[in-house]
MDAnalysis code that builds the backbone (N, CA, C; Angstrom):
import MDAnalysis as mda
import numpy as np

u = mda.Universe.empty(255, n_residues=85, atom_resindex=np.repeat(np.arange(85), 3), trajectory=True)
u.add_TopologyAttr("name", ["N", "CA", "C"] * 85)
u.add_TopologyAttr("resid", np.arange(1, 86))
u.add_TopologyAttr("resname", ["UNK", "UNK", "UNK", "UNK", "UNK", "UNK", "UNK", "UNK", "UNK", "UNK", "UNK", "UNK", "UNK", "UNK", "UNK", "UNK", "UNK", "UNK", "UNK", "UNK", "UNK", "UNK", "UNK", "UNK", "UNK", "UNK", "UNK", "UNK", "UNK", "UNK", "UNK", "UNK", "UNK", "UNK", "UNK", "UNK", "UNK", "UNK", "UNK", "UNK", "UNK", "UNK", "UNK", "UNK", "UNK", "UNK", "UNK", "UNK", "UNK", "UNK", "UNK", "UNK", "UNK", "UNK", "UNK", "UNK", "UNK", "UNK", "UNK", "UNK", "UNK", "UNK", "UNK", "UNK", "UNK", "UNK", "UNK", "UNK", "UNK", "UNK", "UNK", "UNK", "UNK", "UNK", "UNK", "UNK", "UNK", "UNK", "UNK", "UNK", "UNK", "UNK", "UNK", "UNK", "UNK"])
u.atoms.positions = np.array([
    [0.826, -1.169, 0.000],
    [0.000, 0.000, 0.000],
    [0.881, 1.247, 0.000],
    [0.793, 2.116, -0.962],
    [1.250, 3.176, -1.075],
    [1.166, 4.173, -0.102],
    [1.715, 5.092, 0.620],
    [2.232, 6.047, 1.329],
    [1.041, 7.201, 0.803],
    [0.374, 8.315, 1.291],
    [-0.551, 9.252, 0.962],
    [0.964, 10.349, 0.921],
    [0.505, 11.201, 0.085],
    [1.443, 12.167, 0.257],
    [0.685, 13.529, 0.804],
    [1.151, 14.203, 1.718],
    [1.022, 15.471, 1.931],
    [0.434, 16.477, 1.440],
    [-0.543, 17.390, 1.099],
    [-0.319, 18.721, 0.749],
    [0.111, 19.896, 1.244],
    [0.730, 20.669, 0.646],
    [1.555, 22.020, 1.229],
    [0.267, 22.771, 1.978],
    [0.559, 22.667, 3.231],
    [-0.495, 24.027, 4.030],
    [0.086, 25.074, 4.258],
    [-0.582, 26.055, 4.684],
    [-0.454, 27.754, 4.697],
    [0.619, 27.418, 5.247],
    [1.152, 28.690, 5.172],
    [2.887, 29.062, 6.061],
    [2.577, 29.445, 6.826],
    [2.735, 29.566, 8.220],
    [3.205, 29.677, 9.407],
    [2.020, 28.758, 9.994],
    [2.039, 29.796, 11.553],
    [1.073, 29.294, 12.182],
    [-0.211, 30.005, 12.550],
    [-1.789, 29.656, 12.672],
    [-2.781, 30.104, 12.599],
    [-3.230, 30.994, 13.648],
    [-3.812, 32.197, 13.146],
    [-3.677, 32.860, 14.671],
    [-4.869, 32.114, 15.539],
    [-4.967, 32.377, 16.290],
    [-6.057, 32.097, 17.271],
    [-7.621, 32.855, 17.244],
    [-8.576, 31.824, 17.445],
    [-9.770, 32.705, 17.259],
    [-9.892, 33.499, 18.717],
    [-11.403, 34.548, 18.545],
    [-11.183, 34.986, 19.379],
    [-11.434, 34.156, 20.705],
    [-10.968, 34.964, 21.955],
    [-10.782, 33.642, 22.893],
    [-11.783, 34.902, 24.035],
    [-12.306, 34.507, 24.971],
    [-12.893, 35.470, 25.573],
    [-11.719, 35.915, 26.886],
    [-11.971, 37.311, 27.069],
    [-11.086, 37.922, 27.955],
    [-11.518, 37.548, 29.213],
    [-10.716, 37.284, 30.535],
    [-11.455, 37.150, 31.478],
    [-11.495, 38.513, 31.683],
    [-12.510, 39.147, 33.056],
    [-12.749, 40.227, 33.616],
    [-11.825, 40.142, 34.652],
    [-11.346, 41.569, 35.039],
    [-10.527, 41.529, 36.625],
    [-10.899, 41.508, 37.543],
    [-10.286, 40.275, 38.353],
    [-11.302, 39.845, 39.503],
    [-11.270, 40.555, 40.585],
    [-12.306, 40.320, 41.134],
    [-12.496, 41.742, 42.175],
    [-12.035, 41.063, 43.422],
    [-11.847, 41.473, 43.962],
    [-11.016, 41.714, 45.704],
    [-12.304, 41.201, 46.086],
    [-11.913, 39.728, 47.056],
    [-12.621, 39.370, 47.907],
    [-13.509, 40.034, 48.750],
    [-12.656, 41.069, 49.305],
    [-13.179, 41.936, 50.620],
    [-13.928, 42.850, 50.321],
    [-13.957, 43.727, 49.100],
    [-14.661, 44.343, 48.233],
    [-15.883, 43.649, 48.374],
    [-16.458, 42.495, 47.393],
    [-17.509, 41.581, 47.268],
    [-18.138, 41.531, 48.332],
    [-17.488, 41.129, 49.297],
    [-18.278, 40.466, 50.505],
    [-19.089, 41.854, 51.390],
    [-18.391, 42.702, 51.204],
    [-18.682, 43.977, 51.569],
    [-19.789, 44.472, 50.972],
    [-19.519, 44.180, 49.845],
    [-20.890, 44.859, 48.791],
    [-22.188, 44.119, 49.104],
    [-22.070, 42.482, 49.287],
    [-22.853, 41.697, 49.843],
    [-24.120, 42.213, 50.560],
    [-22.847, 42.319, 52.091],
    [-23.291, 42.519, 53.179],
    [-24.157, 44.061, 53.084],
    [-23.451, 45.040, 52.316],
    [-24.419, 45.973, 52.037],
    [-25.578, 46.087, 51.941],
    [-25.997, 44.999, 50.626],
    [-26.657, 44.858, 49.454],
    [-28.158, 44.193, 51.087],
    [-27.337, 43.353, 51.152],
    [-28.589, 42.557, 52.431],
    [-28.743, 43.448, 53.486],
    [-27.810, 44.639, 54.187],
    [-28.469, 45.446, 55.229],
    [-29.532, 46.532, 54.104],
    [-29.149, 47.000, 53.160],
    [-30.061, 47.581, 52.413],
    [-31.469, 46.934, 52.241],
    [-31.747, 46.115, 51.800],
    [-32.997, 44.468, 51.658],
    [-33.523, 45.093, 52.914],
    [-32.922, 44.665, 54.155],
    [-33.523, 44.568, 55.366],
    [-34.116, 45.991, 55.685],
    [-33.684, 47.175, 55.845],
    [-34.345, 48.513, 55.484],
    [-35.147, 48.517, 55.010],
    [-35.112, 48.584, 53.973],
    [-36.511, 48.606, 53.156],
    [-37.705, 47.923, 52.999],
    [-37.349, 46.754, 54.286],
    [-38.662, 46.240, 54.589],
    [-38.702, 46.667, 55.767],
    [-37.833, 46.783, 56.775],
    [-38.504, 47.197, 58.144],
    [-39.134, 48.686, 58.209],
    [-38.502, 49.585, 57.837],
    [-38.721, 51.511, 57.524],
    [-40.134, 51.687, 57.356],
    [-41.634, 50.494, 56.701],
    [-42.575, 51.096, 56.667],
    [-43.096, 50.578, 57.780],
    [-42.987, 49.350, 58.113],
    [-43.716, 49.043, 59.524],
    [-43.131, 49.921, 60.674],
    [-42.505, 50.689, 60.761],
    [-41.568, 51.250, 61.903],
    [-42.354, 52.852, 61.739],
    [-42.373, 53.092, 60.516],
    [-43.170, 54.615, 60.047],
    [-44.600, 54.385, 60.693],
    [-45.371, 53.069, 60.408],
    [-46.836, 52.832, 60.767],
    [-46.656, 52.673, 61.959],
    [-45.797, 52.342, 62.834],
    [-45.957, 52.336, 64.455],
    [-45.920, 53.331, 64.715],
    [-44.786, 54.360, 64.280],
    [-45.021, 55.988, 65.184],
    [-46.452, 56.385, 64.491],
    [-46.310, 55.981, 63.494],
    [-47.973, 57.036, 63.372],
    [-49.440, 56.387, 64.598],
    [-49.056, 55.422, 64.322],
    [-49.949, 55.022, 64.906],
    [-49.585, 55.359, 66.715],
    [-48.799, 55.433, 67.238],
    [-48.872, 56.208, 68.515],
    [-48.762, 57.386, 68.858],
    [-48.424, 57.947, 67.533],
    [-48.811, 59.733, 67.425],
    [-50.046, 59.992, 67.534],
    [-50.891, 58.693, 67.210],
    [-52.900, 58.326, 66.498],
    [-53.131, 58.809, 68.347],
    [-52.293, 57.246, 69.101],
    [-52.820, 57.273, 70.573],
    [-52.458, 58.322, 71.094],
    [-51.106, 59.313, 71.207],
    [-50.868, 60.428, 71.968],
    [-52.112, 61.454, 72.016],
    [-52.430, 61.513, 70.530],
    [-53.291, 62.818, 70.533],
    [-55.239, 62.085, 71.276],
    [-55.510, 60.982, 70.973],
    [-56.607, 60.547, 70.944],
    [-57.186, 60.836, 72.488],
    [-55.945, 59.867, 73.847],
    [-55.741, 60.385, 74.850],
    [-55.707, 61.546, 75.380],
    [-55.458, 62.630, 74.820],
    [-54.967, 63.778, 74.683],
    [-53.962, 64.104, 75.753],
    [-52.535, 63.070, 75.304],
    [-51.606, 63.208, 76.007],
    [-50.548, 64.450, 75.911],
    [-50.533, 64.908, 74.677],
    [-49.987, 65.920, 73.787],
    [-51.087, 66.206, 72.844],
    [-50.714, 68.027, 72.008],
    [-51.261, 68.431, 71.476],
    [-50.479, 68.311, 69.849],
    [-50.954, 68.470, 68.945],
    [-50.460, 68.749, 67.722],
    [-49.270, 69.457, 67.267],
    [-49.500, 70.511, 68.316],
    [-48.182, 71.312, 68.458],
    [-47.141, 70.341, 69.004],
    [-47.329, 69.845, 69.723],
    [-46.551, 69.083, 70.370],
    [-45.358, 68.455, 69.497],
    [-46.510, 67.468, 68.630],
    [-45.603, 66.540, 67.658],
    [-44.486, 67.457, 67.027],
    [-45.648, 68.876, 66.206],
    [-44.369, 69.542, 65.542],
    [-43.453, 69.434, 66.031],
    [-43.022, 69.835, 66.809],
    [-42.232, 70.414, 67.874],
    [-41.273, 69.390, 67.923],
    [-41.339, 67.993, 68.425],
    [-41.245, 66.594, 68.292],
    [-40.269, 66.497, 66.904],
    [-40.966, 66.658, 66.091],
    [-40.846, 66.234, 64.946],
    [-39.387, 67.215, 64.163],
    [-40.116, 68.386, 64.714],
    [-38.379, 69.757, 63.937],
    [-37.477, 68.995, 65.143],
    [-37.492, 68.686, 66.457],
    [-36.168, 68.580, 66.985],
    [-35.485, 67.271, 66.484],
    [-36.451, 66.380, 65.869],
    [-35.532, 65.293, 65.550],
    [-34.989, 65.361, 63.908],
    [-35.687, 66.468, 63.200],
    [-34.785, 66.789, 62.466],
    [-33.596, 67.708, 62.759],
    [-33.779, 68.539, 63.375],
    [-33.141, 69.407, 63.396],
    [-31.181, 68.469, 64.493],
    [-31.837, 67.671, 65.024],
    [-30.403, 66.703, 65.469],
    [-29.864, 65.711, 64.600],
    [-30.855, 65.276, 63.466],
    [-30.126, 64.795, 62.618],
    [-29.124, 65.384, 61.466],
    [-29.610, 67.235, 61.310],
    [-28.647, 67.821, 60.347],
    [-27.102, 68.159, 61.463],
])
């Protein structure tokens, strides 16, 4: 049985297709951080309206009682802004 012979292929060598780049990996501590963010954020935003409906709702009982007046709350209400700026 005869020997197959060869044909001449391209000269050199083939470049490479494209290959995908990895991304630069991010810093562990970074991630985990962002995480932990990401889930105290989650948790906010579900507790903040039930927490809003409780003061209202004992702002409801202060005044109903008539433990305080309306003025009152204002009043209440600018000083706890006014300690948070």
């Amino acid at each position: 049985m005869p020997l197959k012979k060869k044909t001449p292929g391209p000269m050199g060598r083939r470049r490479p297709r494209g290959r995908a780049t990895k991304a630069p990996a991010k810093n562990t501590t970074e991630s985990g951080l962002s995480l932990r963010l990401d889930e105290l954020t989650e948790r906010i935003d579900i507790v903040l309206p039930e927490v809003t409906a409780r003061v209202a709702a004992l702002e409801h009982l202060l005044l109903e009682l008539n433990l305080c007046t309306r003025d009152d709350l204002r009043r209440a209400r600018q000083f706890v802004r006014e300690q948070e700026a």
